[in-house]
C-alpha positions in Angstrom: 122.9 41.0 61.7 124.7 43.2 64.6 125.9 46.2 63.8 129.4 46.7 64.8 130.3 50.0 66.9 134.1 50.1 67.9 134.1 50.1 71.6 135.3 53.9 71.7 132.7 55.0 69.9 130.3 56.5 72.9 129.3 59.8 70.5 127.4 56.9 68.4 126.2 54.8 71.3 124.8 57.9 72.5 123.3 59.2 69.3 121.6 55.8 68.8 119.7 55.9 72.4 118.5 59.3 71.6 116.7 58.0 68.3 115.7 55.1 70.0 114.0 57.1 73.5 112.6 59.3 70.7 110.7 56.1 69.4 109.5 55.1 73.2 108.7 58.5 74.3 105.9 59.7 72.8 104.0 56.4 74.3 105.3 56.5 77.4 107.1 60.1 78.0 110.4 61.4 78.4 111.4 59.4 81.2 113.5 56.3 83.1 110.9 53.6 81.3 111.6 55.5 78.1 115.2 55.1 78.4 115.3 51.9 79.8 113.8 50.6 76.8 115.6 52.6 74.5 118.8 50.8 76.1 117.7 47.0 75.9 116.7 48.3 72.3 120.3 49.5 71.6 121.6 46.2 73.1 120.5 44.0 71.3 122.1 45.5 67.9 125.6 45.9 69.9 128.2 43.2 70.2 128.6 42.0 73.7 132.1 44.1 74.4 130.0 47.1 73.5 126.6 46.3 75.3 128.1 48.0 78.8 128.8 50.9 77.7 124.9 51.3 76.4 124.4 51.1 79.9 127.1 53.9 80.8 126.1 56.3 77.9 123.8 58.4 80.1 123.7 56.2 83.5 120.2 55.8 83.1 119.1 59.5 83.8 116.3 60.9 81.0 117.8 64.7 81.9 121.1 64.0 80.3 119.7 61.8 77.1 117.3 65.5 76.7 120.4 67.8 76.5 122.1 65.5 74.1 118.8 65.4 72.0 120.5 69.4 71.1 124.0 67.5 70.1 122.7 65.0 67.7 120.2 67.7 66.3 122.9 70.2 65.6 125.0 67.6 64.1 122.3 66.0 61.8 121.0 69.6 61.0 124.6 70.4 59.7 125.4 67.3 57.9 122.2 67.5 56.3 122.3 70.7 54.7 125.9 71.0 54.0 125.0 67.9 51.1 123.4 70.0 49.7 124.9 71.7 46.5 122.9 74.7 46.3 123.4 75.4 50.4 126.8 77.9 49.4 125.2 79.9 47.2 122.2 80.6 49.2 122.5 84.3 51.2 123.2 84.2 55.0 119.2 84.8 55.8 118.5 81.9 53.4 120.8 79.7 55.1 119.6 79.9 58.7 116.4 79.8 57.6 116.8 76.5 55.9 119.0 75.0 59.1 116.2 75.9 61.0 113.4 74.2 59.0 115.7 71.3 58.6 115.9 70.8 62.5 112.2 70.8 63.0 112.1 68.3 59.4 114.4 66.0 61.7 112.1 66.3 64.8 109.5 65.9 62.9 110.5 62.2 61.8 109.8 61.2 65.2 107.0 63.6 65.4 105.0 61.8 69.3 108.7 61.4 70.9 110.1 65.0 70.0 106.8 66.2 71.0 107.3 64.8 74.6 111.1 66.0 74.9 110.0 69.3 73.6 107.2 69.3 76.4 109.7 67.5 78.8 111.9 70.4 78.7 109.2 73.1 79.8 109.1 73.1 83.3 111.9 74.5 85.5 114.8 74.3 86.2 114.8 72.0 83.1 113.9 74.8 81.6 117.2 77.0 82.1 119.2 74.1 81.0 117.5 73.7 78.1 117.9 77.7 77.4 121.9 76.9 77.3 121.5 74.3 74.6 119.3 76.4 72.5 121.9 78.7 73.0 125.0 76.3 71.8 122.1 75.2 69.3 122.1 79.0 67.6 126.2 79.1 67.6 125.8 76.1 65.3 123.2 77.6 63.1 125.2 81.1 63.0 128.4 79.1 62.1 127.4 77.3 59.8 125.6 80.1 57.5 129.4 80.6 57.6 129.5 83.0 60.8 132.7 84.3 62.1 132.1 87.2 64.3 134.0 87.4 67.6 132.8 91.0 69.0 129.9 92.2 70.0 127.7 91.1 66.8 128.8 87.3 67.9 126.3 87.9 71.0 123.8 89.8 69.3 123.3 87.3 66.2 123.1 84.6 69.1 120.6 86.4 71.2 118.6 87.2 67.8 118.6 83.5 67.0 117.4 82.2 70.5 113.4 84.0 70.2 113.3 82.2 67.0 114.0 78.7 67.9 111.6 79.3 70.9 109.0 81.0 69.1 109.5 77.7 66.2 109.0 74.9 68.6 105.8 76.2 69.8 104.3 77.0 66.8 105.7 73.4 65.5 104.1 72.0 68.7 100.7 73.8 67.8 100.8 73.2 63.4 103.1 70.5 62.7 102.0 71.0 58.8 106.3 71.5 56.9 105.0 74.3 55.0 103.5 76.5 57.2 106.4 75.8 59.7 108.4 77.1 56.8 107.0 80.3 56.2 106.3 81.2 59.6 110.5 80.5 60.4 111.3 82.5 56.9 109.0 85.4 57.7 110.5 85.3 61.8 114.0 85.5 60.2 113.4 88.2 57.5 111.8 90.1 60.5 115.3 89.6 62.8 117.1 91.3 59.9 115.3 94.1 59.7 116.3 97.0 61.7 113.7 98.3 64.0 112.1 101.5 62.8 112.5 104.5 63.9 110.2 106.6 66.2 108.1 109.7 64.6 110.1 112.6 63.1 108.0 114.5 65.6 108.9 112.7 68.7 112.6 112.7 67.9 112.2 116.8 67.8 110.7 117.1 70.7 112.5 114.8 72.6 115.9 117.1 71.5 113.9 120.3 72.3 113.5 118.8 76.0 116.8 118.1 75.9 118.3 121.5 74.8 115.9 122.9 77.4 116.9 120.8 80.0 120.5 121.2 79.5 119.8 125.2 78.8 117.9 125.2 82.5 121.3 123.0 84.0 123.5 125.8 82.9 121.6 128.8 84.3 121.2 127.1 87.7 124.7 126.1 87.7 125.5 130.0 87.4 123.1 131.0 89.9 124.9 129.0 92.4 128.6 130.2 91.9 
């Protein structure tokens, strides 16, 4: 039985190739032949009035399909956790760390073709595009621990955010096991929170005593001269 997809509907279309390519890539990379598949795939679930705009979506280019891979998986992430009951009452640490493992939890159902979007992305200047979706990627996780700083912080949380995700996906690429995943994203977060410590009592008094010595030398030379 087709399914039916109203012929506006393009944000599904496009969801379903991504889910598809995901199922082609990881045995024959992130590429045109991927997608190409992924397309006849999607066709043949589509009624005809829909089948050209399969064919539209992405206009057969493998870049674009990767940069929506960050829509659908900020979507899914959200939709996902928000279900849950318990999600509200968890703290704001809590929350992105749970966003966080459920994106991976998502990638990791189609574990060989997330690997070879993840590995497509890499190389430059792939690589900088991917950096702006990572960063659209963290507004979505800030926002929805309930997030709703517009100064300075907003840029900070963000930048805070972005190491994580990076430093996530390659240690998902290297241990794909859920629970070590889990701890190493809790124990990345928990560390993001903390405020950095401060130097050596010692080293903050000498660095003043240079300082009051500096500006002491600054003022006798400045009388000298007059």
């Amino acid at each position: 039985m087709k399914q039916t997809v109203m012929m506006d509907d393009d944000q599904q279309i496009r969801d379903a190739l991504v889910v598809a390519m995901l199922g082609h890539a990881g045995r024959h990379g992130w590429g045109e032949s991927a997608l190409a598949m992924a397309e006849e795939e999607v066709i043949k679930t589509l009624p005809a009035r829909a089948q050209a705009m399969v064919l539209s979506a992405f206009s057969g280019r493998s870049e674009q399909v990767a940069e929506h891979v960050f829509d659908w998986l900020n979507r899914e992430m959200i939709a996902r956790v928000t279900r849950a009951r318990d999600f509200a009452k968890q703290s704001v640490r809590e929350k992105i760390s749970r966003l966080i493992e459920v994106r991976f939890a998502i990638l990791a159902a189609h574990d060989a073709g997330a690997r070879a979007w993840m590995r497509y992305l890499l190389p430059p200047p792939r690589s900088a595009r991917a950096l702006v979706c990572a960063g659209r990627a963290a507004d979505a996780i800030w926002r929805a621990a309930g997030d709703r700083s517009t100064d300075s912080n907003y840029y900070t949380k963000r930048g805070l955010l972005l190491p994580i995700l990076a430093a996530s996906g390659v240690y998902w690429l290297s241990n794909p096991d859920s629970d070590h995943l889990g701890r190493f994203i809790r124990r990345a977060v928990n560390a993001a929170a903390k405020p950095p410590p401060l130097p050596p009592f010692s080293l903050i008094r000498d660095t003043m005593e240079r300082a009051f010595l500096y500006a002491g030398g600054m003022k006798n030379t400045s009388a000298k001269t007059r």
